[in-house]
The first five atom37 places (N, CA, C, CB, O) and aatype in JSON, in Angstrom:
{
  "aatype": [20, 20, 20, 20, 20, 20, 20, 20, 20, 20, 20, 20, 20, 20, 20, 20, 20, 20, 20, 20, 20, 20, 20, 20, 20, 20, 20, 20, 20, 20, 20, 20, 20, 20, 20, 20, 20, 20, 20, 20, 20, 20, 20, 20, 20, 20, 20, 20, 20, 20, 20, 20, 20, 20, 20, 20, 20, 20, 20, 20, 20, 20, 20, 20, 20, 20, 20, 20, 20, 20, 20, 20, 20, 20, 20, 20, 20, 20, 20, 20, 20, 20, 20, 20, 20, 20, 20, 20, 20, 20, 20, 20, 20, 20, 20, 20, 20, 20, 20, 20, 20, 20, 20, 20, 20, 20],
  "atom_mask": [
    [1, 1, 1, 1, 1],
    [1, 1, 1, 1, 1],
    [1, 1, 1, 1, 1],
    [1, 1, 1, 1, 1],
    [1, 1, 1, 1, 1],
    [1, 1, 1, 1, 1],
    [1, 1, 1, 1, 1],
    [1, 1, 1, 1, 1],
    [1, 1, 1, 1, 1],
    [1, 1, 1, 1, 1],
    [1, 1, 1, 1, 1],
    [1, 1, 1, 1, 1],
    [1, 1, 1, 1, 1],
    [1, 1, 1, 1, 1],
    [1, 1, 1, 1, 1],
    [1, 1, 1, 1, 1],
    [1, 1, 1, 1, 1],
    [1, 1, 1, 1, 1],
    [1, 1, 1, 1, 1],
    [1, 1, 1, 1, 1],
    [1, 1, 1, 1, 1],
    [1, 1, 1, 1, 1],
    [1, 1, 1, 1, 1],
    [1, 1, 1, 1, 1],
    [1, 1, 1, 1, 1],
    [1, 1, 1, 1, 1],
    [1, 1, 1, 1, 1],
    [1, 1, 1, 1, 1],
    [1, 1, 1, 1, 1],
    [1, 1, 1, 1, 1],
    [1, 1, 1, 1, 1],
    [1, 1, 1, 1, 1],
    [1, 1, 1, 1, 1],
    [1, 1, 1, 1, 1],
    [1, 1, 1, 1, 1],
    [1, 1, 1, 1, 1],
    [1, 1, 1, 1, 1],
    [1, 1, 1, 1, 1],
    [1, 1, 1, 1, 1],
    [1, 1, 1, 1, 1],
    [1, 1, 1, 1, 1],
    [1, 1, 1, 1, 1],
    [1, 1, 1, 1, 1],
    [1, 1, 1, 1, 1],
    [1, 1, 1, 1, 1],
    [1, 1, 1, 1, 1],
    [1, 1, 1, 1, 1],
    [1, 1, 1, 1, 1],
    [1, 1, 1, 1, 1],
    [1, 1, 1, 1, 1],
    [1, 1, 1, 1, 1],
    [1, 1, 1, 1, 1],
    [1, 1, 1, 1, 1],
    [1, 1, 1, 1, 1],
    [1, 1, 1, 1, 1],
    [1, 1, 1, 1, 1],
    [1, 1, 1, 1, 1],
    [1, 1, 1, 1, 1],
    [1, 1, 1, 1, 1],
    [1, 1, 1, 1, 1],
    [1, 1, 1, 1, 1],
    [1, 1, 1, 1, 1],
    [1, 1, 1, 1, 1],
    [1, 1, 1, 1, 1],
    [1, 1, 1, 1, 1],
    [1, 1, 1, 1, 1],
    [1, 1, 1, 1, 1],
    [1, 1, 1, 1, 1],
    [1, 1, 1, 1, 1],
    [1, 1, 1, 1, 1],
    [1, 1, 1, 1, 1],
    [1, 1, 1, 1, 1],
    [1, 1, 1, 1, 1],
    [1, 1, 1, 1, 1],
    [1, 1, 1, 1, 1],
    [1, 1, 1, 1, 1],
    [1, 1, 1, 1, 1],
    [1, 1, 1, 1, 1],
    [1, 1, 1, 1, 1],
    [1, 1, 1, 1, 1],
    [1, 1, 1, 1, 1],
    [1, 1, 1, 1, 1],
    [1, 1, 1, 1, 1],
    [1, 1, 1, 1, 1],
    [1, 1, 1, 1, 1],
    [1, 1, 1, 1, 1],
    [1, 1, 1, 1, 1],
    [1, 1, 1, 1, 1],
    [1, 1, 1, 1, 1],
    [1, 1, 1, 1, 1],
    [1, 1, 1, 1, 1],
    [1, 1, 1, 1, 1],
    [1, 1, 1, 1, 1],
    [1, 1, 1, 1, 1],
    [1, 1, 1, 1, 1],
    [1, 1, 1, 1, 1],
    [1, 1, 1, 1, 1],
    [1, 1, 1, 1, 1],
    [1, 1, 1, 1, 1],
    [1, 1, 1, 1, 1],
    [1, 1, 1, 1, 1],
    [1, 1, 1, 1, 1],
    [1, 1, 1, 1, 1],
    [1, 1, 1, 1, 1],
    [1, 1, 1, 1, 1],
    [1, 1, 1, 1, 1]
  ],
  "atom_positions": [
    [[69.94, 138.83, 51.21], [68.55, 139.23, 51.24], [67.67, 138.24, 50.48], [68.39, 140.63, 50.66], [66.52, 138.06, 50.87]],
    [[68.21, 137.52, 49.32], [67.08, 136.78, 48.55], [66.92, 135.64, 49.18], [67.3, 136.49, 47.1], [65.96, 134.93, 48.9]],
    [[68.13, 135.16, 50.44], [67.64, 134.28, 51.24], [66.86, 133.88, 51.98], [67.97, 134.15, 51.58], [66.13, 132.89, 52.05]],
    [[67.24, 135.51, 53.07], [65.71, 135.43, 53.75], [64.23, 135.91, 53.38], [65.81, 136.04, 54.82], [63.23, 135.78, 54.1]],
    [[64.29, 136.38, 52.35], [63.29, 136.9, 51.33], [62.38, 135.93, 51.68], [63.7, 136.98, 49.72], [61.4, 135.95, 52.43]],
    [[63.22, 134.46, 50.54], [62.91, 133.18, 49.97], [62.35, 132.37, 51.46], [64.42, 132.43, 49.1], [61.2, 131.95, 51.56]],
    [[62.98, 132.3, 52.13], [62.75, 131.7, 53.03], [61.49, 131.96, 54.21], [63.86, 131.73, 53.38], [61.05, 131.14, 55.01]],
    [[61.05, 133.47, 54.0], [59.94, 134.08, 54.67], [59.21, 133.94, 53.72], [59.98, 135.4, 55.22], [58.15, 133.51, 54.18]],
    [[59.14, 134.03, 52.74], [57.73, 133.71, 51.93], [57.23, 132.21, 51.77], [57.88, 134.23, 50.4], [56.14, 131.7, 51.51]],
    [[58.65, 131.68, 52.09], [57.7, 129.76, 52.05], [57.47, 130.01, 53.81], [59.24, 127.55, 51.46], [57.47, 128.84, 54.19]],
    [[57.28, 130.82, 55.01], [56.61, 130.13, 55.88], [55.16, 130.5, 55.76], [57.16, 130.3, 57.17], [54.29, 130.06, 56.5]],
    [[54.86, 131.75, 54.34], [53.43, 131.85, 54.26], [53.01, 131.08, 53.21], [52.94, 133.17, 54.12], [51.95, 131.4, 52.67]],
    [[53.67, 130.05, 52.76], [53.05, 128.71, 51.67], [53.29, 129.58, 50.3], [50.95, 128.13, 51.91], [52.7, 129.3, 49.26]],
    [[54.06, 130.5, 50.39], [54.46, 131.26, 49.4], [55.85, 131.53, 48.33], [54.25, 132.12, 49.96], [56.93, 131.38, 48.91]],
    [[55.91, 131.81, 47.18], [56.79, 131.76, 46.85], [57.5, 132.92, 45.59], [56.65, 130.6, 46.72], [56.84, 133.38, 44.67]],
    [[58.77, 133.17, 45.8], [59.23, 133.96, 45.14], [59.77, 133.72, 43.62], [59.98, 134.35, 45.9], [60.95, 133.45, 43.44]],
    [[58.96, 133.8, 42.68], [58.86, 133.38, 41.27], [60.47, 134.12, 40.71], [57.18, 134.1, 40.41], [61.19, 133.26, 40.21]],
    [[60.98, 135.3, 40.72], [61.57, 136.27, 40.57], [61.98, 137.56, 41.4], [61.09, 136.46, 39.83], [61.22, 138.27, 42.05]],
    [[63.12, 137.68, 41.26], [63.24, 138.87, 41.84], [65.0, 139.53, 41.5], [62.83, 138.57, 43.51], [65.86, 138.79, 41.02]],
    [[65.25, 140.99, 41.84], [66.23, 141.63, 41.71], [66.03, 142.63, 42.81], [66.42, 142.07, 40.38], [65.05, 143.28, 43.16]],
    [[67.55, 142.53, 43.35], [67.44, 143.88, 44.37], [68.51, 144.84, 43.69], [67.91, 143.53, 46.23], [69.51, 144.61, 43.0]],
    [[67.73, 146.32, 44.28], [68.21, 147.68, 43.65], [68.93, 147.85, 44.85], [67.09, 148.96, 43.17], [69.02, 147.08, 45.8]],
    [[69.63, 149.44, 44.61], [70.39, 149.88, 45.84], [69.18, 150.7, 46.56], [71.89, 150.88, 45.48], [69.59, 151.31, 47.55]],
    [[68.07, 150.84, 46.35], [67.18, 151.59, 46.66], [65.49, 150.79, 46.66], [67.44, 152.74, 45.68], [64.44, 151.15, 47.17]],
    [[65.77, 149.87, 46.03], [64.6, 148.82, 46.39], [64.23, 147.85, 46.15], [63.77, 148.98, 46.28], [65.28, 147.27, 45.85]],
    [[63.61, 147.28, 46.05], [63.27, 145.91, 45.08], [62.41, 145.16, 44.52], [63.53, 145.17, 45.37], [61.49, 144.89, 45.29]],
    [[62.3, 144.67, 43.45], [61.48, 144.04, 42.32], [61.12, 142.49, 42.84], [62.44, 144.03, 40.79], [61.98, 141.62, 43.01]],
    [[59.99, 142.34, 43.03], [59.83, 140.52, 43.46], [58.1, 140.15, 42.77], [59.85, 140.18, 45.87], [57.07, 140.78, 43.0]],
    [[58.3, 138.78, 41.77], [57.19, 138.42, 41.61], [57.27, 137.34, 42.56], [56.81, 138.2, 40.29], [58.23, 136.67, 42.93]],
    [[55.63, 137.28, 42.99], [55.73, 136.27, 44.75], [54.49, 135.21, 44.04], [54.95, 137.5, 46.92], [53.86, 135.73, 43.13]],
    [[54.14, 133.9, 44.36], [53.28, 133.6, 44.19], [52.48, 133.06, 45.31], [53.48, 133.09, 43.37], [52.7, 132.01, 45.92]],
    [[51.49, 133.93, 45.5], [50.72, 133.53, 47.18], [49.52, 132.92, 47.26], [50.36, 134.78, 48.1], [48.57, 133.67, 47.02]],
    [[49.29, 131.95, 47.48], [48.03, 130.89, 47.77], [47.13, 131.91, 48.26], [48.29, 129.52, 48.99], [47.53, 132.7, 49.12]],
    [[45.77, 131.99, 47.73], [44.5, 132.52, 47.77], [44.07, 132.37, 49.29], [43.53, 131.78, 46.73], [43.07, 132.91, 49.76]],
    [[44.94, 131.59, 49.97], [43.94, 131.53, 51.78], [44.98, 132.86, 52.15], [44.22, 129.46, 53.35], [44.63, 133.3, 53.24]],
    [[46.09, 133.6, 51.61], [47.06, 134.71, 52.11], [45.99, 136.19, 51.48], [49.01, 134.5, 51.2], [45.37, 136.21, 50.42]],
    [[46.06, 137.19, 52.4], [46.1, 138.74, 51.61], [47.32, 139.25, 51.3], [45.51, 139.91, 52.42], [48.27, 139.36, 52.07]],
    [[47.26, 139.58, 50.11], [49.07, 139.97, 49.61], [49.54, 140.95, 50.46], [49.36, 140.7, 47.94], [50.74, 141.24, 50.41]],
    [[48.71, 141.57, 51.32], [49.38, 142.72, 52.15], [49.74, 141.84, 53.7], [48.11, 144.27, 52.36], [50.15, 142.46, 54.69]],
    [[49.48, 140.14, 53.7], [49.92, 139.84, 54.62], [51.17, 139.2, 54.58], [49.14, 139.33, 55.09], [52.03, 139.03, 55.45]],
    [[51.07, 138.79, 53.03], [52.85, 138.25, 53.12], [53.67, 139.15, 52.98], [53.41, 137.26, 52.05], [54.83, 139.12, 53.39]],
    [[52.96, 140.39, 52.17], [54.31, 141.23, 52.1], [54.67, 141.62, 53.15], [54.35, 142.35, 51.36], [55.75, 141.23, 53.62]],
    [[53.7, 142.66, 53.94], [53.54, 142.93, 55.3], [54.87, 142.41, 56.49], [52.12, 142.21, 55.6], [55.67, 143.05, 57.17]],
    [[54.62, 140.99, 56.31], [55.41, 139.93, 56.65], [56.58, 139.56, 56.65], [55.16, 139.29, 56.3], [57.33, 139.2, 57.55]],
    [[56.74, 139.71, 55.36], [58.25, 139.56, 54.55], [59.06, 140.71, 54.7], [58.14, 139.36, 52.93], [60.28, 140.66, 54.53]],
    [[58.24, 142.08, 55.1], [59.16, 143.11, 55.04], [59.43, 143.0, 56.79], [58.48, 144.7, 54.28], [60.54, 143.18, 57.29]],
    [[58.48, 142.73, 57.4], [59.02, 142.87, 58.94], [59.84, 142.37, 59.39], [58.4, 142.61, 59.78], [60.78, 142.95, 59.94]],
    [[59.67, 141.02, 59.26], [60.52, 140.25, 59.41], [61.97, 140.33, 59.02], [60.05, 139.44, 59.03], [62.97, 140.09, 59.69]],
    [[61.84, 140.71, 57.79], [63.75, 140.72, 57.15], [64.48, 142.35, 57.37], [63.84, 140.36, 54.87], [65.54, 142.79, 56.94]],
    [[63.1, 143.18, 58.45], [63.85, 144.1, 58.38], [64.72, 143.74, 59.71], [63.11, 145.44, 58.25], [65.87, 144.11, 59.94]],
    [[64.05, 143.09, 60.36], [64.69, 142.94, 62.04], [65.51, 141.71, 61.64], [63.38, 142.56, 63.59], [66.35, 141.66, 62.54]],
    [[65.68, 140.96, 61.02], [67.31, 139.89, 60.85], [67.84, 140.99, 60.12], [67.38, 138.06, 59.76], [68.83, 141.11, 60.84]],
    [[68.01, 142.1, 59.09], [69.18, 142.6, 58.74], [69.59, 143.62, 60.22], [68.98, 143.42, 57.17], [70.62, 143.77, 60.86]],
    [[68.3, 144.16, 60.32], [69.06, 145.2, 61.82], [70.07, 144.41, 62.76], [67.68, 145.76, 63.14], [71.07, 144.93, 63.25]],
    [[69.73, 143.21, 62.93], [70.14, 142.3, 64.13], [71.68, 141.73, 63.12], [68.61, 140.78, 64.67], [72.78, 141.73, 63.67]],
    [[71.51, 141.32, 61.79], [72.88, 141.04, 61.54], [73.77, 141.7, 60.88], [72.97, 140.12, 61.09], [74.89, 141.27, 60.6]],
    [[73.16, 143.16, 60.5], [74.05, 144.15, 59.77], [74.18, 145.43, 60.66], [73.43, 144.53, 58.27], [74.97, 146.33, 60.38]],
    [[73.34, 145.48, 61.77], [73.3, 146.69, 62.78], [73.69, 146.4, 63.87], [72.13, 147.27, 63.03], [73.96, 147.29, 64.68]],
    [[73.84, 144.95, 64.19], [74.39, 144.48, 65.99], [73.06, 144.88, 66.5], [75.99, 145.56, 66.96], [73.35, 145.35, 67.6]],
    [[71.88, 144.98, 66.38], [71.15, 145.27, 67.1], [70.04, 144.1, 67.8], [70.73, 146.24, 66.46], [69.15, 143.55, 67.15]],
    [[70.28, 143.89, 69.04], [69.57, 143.08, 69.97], [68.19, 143.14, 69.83], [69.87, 143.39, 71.24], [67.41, 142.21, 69.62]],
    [[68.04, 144.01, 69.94], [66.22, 144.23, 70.1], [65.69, 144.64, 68.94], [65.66, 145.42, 71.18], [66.4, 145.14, 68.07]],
    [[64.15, 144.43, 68.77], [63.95, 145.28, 67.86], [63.65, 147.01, 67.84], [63.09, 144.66, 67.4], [63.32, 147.75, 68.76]],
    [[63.9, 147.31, 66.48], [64.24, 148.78, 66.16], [62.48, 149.29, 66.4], [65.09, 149.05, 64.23], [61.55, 148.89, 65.69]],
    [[62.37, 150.15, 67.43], [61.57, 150.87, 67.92], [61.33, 152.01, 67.13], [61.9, 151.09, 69.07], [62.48, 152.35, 67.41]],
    [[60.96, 152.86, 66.46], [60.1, 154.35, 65.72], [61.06, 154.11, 65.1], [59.73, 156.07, 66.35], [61.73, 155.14, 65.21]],
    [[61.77, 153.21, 64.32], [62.57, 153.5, 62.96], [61.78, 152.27, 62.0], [64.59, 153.24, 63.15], [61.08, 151.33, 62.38]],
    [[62.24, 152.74, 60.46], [61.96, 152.05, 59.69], [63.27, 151.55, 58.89], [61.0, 152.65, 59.07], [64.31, 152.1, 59.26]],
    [[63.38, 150.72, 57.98], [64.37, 149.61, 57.57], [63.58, 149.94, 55.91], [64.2, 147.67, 58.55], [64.32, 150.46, 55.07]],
    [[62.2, 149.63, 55.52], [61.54, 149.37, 54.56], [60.64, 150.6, 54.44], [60.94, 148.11, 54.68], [60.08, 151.08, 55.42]],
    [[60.5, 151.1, 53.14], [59.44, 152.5, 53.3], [57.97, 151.41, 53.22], [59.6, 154.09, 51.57], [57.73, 150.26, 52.84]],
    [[57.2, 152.64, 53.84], [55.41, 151.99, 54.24], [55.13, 151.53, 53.36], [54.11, 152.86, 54.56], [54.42, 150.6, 53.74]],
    [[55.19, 151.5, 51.8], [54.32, 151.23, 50.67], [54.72, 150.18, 49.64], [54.15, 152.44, 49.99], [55.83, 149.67, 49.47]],
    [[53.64, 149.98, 49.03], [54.44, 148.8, 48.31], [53.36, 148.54, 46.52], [54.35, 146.99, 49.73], [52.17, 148.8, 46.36]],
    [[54.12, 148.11, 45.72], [52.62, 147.48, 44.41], [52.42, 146.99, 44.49], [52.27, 147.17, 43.28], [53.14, 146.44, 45.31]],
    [[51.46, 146.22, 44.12], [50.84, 144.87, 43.44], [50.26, 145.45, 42.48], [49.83, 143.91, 44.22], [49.78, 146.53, 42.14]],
    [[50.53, 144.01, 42.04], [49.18, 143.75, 40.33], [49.54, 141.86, 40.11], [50.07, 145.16, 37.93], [50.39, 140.98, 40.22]],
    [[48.4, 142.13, 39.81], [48.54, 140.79, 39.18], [48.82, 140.03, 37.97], [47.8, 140.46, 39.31], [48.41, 140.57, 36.94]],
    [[49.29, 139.15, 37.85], [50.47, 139.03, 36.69], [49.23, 137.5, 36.18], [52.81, 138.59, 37.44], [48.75, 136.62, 36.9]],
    [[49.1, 137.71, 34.98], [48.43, 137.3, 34.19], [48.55, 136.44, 32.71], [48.03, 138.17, 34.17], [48.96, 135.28, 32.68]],
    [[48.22, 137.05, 31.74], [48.64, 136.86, 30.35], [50.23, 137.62, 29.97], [47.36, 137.53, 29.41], [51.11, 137.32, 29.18]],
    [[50.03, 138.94, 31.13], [51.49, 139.28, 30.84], [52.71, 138.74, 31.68], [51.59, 140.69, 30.92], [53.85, 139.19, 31.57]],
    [[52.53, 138.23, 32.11], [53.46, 136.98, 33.4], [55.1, 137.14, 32.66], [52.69, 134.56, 33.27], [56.05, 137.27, 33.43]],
    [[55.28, 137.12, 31.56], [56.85, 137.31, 30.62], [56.95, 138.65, 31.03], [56.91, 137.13, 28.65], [57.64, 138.96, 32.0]],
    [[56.36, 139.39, 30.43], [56.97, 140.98, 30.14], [56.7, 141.4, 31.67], [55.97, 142.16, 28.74], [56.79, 142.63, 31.73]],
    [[56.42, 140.87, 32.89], [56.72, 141.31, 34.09], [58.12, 140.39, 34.45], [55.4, 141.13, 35.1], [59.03, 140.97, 35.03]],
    [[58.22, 139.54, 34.23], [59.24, 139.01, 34.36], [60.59, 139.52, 33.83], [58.95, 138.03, 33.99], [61.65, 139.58, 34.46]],
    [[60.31, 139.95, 32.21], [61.4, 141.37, 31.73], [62.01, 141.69, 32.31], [61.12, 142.55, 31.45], [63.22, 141.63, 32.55]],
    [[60.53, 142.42, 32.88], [61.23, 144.1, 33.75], [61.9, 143.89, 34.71], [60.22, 145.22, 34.47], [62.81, 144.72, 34.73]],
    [[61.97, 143.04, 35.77], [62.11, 142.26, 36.76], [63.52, 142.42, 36.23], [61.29, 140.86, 36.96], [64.29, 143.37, 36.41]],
    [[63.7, 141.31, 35.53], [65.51, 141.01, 35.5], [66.12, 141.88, 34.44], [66.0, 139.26, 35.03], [67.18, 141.57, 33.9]],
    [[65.43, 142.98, 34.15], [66.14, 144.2, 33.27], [65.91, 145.7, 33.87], [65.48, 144.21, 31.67], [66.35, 146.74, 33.39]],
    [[65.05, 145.53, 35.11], [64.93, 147.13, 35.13], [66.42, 147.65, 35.71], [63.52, 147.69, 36.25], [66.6, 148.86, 35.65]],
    [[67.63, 146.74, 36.34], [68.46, 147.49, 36.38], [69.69, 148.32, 35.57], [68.64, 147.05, 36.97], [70.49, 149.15, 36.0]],
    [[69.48, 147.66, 34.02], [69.81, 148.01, 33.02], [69.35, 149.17, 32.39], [69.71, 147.19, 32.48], [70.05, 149.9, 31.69]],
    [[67.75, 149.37, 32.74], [66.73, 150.25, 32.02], [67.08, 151.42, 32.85], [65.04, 149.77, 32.05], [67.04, 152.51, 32.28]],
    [[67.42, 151.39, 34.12], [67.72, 152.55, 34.81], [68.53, 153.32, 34.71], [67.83, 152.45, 35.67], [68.43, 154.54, 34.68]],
    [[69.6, 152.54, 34.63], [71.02, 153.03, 33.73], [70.87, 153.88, 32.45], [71.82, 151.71, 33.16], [71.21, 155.03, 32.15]],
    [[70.37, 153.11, 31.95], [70.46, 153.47, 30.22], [69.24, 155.0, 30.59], [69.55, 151.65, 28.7], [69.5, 156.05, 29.99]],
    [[68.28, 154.97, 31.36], [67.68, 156.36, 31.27], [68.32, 157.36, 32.07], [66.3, 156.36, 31.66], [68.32, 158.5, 31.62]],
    [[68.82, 157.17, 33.09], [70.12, 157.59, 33.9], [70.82, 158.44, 33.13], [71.06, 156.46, 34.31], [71.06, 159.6, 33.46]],
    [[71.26, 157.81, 31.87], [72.85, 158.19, 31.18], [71.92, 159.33, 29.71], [74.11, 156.05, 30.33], [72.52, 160.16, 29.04]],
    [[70.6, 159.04, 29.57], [69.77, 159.79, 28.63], [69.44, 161.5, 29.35], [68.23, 158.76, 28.39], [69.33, 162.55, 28.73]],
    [[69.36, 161.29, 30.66], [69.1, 161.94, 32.02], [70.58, 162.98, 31.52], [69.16, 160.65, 33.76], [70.26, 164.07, 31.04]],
    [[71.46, 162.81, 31.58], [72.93, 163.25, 31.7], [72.82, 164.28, 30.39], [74.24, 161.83, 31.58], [73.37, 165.38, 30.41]],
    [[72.2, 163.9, 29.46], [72.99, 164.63, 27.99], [72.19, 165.64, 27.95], [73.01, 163.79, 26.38], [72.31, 166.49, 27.07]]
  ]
}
């Protein structure tokens, strides 16, 4: 996935600063040239990589008609002065999940 991630965001002159995938979703700081709307690369990035995984993890020829691969929604914010501590979270929230997970339990 961080391949074709990586690789769909440089055909929008874009690029993936960071990222971690969950079993349930995923964390990506992108950096997108001001001529893009962030809802067009993401937009983009999710369509696209949903139909190469259908096609190379589903055998599926065509594309997937009234199904989804990616849920509709997505964040942004813009990363700023805090550009580190998004970066953190990024390569720790799967640790942080855990550890509240196991707080979750007692």
């Amino acid at each position: 996935m961080r391949q074709v991630a990586s690789r769909l965001a440089q055909q929008k002159e874009s690029h993936i600063e960071e990222g971690h995938l969950m079993p349930d979703h995923v964390h990506m700081m992108i950096a997108i040239p001001p001529k893009y709307a962030v809802s067009q690369v993401v937009g983009y990035i999710k369509g696209k990589s949903a139909i190469h995984i259908a096609r190379l993890y589903m055998e599926r020829k065509r594309n997937f008609v009234g199904q989804h691969f990616w849920a509709r929604g997505y964040f942004v914010s813009t990363v700023g002065r805090d550009e580190a501590v998004i970066r953190n979270y990024i390569r720790h929230q799967e640790a942080e999940d855990r550890r509240i997970d196991q707080m979750n339990l007692m």
